[in-house]
C-alpha positions as CSV (number, residue, x, y, z in Angstrom):
1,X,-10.6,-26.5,-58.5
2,X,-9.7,-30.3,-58.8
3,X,-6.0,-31.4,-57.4
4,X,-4.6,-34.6,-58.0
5,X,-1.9,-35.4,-55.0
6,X,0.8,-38.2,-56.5
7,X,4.1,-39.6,-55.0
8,X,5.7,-40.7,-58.2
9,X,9.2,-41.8,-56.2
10,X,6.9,-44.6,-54.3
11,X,4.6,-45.1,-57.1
12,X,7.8,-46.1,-59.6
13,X,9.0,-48.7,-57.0
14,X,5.6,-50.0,-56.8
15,X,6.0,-50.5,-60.4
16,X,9.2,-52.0,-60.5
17,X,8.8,-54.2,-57.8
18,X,5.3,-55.5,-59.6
19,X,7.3,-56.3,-62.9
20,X,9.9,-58.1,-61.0
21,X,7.5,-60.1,-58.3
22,X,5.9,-61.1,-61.2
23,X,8.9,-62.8,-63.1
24,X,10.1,-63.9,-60.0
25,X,7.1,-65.7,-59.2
26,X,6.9,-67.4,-61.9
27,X,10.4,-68.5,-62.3
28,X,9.8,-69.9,-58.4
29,X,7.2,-71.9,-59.9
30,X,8.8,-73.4,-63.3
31,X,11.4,-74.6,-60.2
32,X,9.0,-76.0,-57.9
33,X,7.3,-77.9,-60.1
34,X,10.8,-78.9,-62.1
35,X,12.0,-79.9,-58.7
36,X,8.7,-82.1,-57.9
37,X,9.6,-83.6,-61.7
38,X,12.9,-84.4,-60.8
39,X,13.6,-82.5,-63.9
40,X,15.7,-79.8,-62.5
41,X,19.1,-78.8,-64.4
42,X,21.9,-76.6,-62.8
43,X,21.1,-74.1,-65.8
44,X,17.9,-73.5,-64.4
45,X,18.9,-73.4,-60.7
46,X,21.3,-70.3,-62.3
47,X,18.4,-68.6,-64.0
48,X,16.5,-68.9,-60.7
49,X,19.4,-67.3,-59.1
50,X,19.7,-64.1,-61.4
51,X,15.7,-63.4,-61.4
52,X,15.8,-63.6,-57.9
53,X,19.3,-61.9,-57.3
54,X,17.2,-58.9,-59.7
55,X,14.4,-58.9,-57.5
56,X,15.8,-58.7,-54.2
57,X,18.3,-56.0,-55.1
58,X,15.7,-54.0,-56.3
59,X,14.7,-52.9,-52.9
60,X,18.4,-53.0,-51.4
61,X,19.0,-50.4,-54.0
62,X,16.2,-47.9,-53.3
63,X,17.0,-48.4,-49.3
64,X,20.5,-47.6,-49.9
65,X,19.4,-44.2,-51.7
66,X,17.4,-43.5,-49.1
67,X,19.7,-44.1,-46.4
68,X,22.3,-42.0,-48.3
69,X,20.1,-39.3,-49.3
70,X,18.1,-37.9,-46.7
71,X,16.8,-35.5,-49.6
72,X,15.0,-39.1,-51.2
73,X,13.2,-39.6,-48.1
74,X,11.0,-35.9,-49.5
75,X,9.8,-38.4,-52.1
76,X,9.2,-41.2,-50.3
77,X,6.1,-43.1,-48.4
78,X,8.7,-44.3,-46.4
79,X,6.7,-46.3,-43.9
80,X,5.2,-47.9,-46.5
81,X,8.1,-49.0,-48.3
82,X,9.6,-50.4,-45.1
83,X,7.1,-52.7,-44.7
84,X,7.0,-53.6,-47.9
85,X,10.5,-54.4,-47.3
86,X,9.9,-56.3,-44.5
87,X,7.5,-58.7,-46.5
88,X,10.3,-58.6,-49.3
89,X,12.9,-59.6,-46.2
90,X,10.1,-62.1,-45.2
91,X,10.1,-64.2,-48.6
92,X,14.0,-63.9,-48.5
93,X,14.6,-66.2,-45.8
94,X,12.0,-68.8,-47.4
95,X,13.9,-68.5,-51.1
96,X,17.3,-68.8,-49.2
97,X,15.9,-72.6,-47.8
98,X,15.0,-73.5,-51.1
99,X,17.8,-72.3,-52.6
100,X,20.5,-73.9,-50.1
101,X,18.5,-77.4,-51.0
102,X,19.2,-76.3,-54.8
103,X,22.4,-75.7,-54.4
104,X,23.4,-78.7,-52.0
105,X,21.5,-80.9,-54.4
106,X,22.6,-79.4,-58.2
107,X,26.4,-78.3,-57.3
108,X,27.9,-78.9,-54.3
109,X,27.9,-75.8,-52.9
110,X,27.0,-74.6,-49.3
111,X,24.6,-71.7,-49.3
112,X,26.8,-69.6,-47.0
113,X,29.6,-69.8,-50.1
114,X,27.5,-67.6,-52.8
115,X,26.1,-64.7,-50.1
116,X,27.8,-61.8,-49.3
117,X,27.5,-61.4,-45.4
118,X,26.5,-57.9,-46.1
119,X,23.4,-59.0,-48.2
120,X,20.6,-56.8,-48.1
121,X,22.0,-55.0,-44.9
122,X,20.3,-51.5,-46.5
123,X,17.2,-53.4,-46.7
124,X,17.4,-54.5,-43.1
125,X,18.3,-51.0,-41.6
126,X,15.2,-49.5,-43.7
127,X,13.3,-52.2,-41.6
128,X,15.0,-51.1,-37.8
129,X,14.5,-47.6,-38.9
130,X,10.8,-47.4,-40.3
131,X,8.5,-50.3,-40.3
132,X,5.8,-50.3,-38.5
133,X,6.4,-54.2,-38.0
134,X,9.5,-53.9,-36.1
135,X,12.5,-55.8,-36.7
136,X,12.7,-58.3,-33.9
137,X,10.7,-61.4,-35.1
138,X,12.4,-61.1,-38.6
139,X,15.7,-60.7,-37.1
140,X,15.0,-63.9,-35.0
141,X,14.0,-65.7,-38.3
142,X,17.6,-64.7,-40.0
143,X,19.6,-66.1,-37.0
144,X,17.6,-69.4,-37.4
145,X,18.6,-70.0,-40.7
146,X,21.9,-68.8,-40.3
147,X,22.0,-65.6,-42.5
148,X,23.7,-62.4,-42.0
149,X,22.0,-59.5,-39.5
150,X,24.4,-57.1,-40.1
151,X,22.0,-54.5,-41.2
152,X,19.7,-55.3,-38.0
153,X,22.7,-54.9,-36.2
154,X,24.4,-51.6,-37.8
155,X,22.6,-48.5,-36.7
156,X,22.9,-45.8,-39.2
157,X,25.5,-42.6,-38.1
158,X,23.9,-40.1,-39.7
159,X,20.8,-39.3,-38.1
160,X,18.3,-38.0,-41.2
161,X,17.1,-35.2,-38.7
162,X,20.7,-33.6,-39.1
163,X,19.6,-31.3,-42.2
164,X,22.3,-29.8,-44.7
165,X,23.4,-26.1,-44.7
166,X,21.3,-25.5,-47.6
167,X,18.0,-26.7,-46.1
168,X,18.9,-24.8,-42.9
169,X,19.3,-21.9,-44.8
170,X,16.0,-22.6,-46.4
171,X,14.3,-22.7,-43.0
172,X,15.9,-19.3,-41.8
173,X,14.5,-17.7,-45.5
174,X,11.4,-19.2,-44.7
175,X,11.3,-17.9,-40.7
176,X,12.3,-14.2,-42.5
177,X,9.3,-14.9,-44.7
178,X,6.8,-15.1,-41.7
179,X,8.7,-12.0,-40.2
180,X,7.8,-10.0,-42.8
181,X,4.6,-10.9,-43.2
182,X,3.6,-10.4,-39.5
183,X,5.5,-7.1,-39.7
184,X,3.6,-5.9,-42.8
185,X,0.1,-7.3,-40.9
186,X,1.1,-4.4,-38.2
187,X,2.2,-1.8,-40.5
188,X,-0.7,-2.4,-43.0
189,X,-4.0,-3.2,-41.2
190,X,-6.3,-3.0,-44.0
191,X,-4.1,-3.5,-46.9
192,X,-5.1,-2.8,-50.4
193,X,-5.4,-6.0,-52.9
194,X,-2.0,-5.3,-54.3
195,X,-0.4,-5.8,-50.4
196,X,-2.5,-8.4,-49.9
197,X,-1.4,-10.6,-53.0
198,X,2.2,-9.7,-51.6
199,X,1.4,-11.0,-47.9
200,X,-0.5,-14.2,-49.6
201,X,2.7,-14.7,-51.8
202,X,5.1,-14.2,-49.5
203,X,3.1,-16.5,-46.7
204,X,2.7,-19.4,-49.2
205,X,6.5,-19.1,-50.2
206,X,7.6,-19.1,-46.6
207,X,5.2,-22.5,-46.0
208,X,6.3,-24.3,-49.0
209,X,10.0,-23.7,-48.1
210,X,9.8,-24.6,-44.6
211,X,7.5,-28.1,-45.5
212,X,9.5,-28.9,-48.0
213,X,13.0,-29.0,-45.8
214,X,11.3,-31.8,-43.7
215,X,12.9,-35.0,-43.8
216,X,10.3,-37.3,-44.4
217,X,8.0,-34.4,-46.9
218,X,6.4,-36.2,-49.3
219,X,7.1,-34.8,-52.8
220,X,4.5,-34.2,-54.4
221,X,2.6,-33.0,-57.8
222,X,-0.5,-31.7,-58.7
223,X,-2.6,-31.3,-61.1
224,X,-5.1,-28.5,-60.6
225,X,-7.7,-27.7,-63.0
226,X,-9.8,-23.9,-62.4
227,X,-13.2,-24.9,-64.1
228,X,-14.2,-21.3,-63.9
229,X,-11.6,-20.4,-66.7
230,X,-10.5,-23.6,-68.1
231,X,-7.1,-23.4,-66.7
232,X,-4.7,-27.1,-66.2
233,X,-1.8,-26.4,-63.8
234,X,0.6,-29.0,-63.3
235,X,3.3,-28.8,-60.7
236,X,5.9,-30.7,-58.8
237,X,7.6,-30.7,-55.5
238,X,8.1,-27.5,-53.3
239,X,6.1,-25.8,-56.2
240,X,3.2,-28.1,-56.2
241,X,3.2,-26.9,-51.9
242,X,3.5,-23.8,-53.0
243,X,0.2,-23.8,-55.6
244,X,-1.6,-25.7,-52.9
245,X,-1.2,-23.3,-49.8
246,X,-1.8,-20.2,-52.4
247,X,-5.0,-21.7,-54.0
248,X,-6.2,-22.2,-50.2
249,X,-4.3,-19.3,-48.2
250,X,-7.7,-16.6,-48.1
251,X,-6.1,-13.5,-49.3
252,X,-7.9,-11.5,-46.5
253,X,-10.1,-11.6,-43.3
254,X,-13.7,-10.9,-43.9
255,X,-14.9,-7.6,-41.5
């Protein structure tokens, strides 16, 4: 049996934020070298300022899901996209220098008059919360250049550990689960193969409820194909968990 593990929910940012690094990038360049020209237009310093405005919400949007979902954390690399935020926080403050030259020079305008003082302040609490870069240095680098902290400064109130009644009630089916089981293990020493495909069942059920009520689970899906009879599965999320502990649970002890 082959299984294919994916995390589509980090995958599709990946994705997004490709596309959008991409024709960011180059816009960042058609400016630069404008600039250099002394060919630079206030229409182009206001396309500049939509493809970035895109491309640094884009990650502002998926941290403010995250930190008001904790059930989008299950489908998350979440460590990974926190430092992927922090390099994405990282080229912020460089496009803010730029683009408070831009601004001074092609309208008049003070930086500090087009950004919200909440700006990416999702973004920033992603950072404090999960990075495995820390938050210190970048925070340092914002005070420098005079931009708002307010989501290095904010600490989130609801701690993601505090889970819902339905995933508690999950967790206690699950627990019951592994009761039974241990209770039928007693009852039923040798069990025949109809008891044991109950006990695996039941077991596997039990596992896949309890993993998948962890904040932090990554969800997942499989694809599983059984060469012996030519047989594709393909699954998603607790289910996926579910196939995988079955496939792999041995269904009894040898003697």
């Amino acid at each position: 049996m082959r299984i294919k593990v994916q995390n589509n929910s980090y995958s599709k940012f990946e994705e997004e934020h490709s596309e959008l690094k991409s024709i960011y990038m180059d816009k960042l360049r058609d400016v630069c070298e404008k600039k250099a020209e002394d060919s630079l237009t206030m229409l182009d310093v206001s396309d500049y300022m939509s493809v970035s405005s895109k491309y640094f919400g884009l990650p502002e949007k998926y941290s403010h899901d995250i930190l008001a979902e904790k059930r989008y954390l299950r489908g998350f690399k979440i460590s990974s996209f926190a430092d992927d935020c922090f390099s994405i926080l990282e080229t912020y403050v460089l496009h803010t220098i730029l683009l408070k030259d831009l601004l001074l020079k092609y309208s008049g305008m003070e930086l500090k008059d087009v950004l919200s003082t909440k700006t990416l302040t999702n973004t920033q609490r992603v950072v404090v919360k999960y990075s495995s870069h820390g938050s210190d240095s970048l925070k340092e680098k914002f005070i420098k250049n005079e931009l708002s902290t307010h989501g290095f400064d904010v600490k989130n109130a609801k701690d993601e550990l505090d889970l819902p009644l339905k995933d508690i009630v999950l967790i206690i089916v699950g627990i019951v689960g592994f009761i039974i089981v241990s209770i039928l293990a007693f009852v039923f020493p040798t069990p025949t193969a109809w008891q044991q495909f109950i006990q695996r069942t039941i077991v596997s059920l039990s596992l896949a409820i309890l993993i998948a009520t962890l904040p932090g689970f990554v969800s997942l899906d499989i694809r599983a194909k059984l060469e012996e009879n030519r047989v594709k599965i393909i699954a998603g999320g607790s289910f996926a968990i579910f196939l995988i502990i079955y496939f792999f649970n041995p269904a009894f002890m040898p003697a």
